[in-house]
C-alpha positions in Angstrom: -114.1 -241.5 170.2 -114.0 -238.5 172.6 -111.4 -236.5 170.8 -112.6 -237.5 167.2 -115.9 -235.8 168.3 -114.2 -232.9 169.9 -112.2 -232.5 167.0 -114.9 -232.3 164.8 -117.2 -229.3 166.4 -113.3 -227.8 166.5 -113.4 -227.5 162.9 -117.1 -226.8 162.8 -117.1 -224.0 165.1 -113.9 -222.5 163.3 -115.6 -222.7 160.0 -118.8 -221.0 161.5 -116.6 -218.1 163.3 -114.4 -217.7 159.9 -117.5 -217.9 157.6 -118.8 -214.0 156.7 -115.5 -213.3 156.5 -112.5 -213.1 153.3 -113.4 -216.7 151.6 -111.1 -217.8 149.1 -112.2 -219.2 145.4 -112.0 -223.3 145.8 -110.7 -224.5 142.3 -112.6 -227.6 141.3 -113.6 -230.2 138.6 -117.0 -231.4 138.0 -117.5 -235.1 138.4 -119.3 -237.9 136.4 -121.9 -239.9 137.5 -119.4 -242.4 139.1 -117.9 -239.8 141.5 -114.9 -239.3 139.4 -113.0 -236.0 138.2 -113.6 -234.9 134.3 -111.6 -232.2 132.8 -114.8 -229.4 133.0 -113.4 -226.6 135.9 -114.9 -224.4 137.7 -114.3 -222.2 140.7 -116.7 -221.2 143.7 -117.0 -219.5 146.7 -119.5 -218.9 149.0 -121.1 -215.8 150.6 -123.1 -214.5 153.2 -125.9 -211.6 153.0 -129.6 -210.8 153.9 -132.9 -210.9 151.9 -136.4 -209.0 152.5 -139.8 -210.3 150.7 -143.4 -209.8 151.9 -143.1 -212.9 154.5 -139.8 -211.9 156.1 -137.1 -209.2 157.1 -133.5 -209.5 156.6 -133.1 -213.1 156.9 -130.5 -215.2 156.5 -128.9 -215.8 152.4 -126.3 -217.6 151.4 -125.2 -217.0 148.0 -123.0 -219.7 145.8 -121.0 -217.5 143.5 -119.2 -219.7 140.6 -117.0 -219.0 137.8 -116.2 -221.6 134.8 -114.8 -221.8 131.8 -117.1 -221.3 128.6 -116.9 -220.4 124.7 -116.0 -217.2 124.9 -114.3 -216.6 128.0 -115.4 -216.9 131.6 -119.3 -217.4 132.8 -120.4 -216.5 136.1 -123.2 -217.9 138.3 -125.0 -217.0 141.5 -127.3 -219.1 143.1 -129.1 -217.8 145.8 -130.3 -219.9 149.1 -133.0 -218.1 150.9 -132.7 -219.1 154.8 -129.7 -220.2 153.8 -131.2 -223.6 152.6 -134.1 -223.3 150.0 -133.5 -222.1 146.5 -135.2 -218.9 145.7 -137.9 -218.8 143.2 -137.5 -216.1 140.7 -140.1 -215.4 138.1 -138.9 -213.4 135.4 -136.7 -214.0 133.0 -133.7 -211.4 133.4 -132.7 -208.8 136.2 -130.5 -206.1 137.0 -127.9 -207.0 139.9 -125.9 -203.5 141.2 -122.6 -204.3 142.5 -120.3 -201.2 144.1 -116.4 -201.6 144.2 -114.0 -200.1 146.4 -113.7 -196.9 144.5 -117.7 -196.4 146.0 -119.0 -196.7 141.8 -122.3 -198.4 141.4 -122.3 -200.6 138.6 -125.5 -202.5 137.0 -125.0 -205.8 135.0 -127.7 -206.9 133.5 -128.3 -210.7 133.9 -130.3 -213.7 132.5 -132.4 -214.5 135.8 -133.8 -218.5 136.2 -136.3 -219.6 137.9 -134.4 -221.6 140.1 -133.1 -219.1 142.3 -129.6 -218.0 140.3 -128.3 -214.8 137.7 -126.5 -216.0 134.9 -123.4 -213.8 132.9 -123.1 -215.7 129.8 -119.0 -216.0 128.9 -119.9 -214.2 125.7 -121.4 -211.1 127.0 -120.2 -207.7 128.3 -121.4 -208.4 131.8 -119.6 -211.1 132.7 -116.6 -209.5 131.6 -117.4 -206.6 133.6 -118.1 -209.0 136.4 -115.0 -210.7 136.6 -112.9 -207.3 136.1 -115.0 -206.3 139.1 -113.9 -209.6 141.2 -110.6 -209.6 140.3 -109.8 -205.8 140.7 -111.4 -205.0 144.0 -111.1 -206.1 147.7 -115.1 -206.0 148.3 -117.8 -205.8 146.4 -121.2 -204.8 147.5 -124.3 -207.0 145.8 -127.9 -206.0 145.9 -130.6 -207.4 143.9 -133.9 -206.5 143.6 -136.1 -209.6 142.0 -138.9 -207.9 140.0 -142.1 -210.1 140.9 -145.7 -210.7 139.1 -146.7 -210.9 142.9 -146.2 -206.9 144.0 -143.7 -207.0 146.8 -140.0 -207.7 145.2 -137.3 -210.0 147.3 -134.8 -207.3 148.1 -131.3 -209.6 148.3 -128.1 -208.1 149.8 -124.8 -209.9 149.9 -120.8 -208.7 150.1 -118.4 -210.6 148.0 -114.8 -210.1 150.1 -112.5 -212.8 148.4 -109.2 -213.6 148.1 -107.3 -215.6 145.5 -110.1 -214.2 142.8 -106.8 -213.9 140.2 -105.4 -217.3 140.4 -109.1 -218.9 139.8 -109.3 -217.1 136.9 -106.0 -218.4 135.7 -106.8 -221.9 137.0 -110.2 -221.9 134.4 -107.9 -220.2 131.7 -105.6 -223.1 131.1 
């Protein structure tokens, strides 16, 4: 029982120390409501960043950045996790997120922004073609999004996006 629980904060404390680091995409299939595999794909991978509002100061964010197939071509989500636990609450309906590759341009993709914390790049539109051009042709890409509030003081959201395997994803939701 010793070593199973040693074992255990082994891998925990190496996925801690790697995490923040290059993530790769996982490839994945969503699952009914019995827990089993359909034929719907997608691909995800998880970052770390920082986030400012009128309460706090660079605190912790974890954003869920997922790619999957749709009529059209490829859509991509991010879902942002305030403290790295609660969904962020956005209030408007669409936003502007500005990514910079390694070449140091500053690029602004205009998303559909929910109220349940996440920016959406619909499969069909320019943006999420730019966006997955942008993931698959760069090393890093810097994120920051500025969420334009009805209350006065914006969320200010920061996050790097330094993945490997971005390619293959995209040809795992192609086929």
């Amino acid at each position: 029982m010793k070593k199973v629980i040693l074992s255990i904060v082994a891998v925990v404390a190496i996925a801690l120390t790697s995490f923040g680091q290059s993530q790769p995409w996982e490839n994945r299939t969503y699952v009914d409501e019995f827990g089993d595999p359909t034929d719907s794909k997608f691909s995800n991978v998880i970052v770390k960043g920082t986030f400012s509002n009128s309460a706090t100061l660079s605190s912790n964010l974890f954003v869920s950045v997922k790619m999957s197939p749709s009529e059209g071509g490829i859509a991509v989500s991010l879902d942002f996790y305030e403290y790295g636990t609660s969904k962020a609450n956005f209030s408007s309906e669409f936003g502007v997120l500005l990514i910079k590759g390694d070449e140091g341009d500053v690029h602004k993709l205009r998303a559909y922004q929910g109220e349940a914390g996440y920016l959406y790049f619909g499969a069909d539109k320019v943006t999420s073609k730019q966006f997955i051009k942008l993931l698959s042709t760069n090393n890093s890409l810097k994120c920051r999004y500025t969420e334009v509030t009805k209350y006065g003081t914006p969320s200010k959201y920061s996050f790097s996006i330094e993945v490997t395997g971005t390619k293959k994803s995209i040809e795992y939701l192609s086929n």
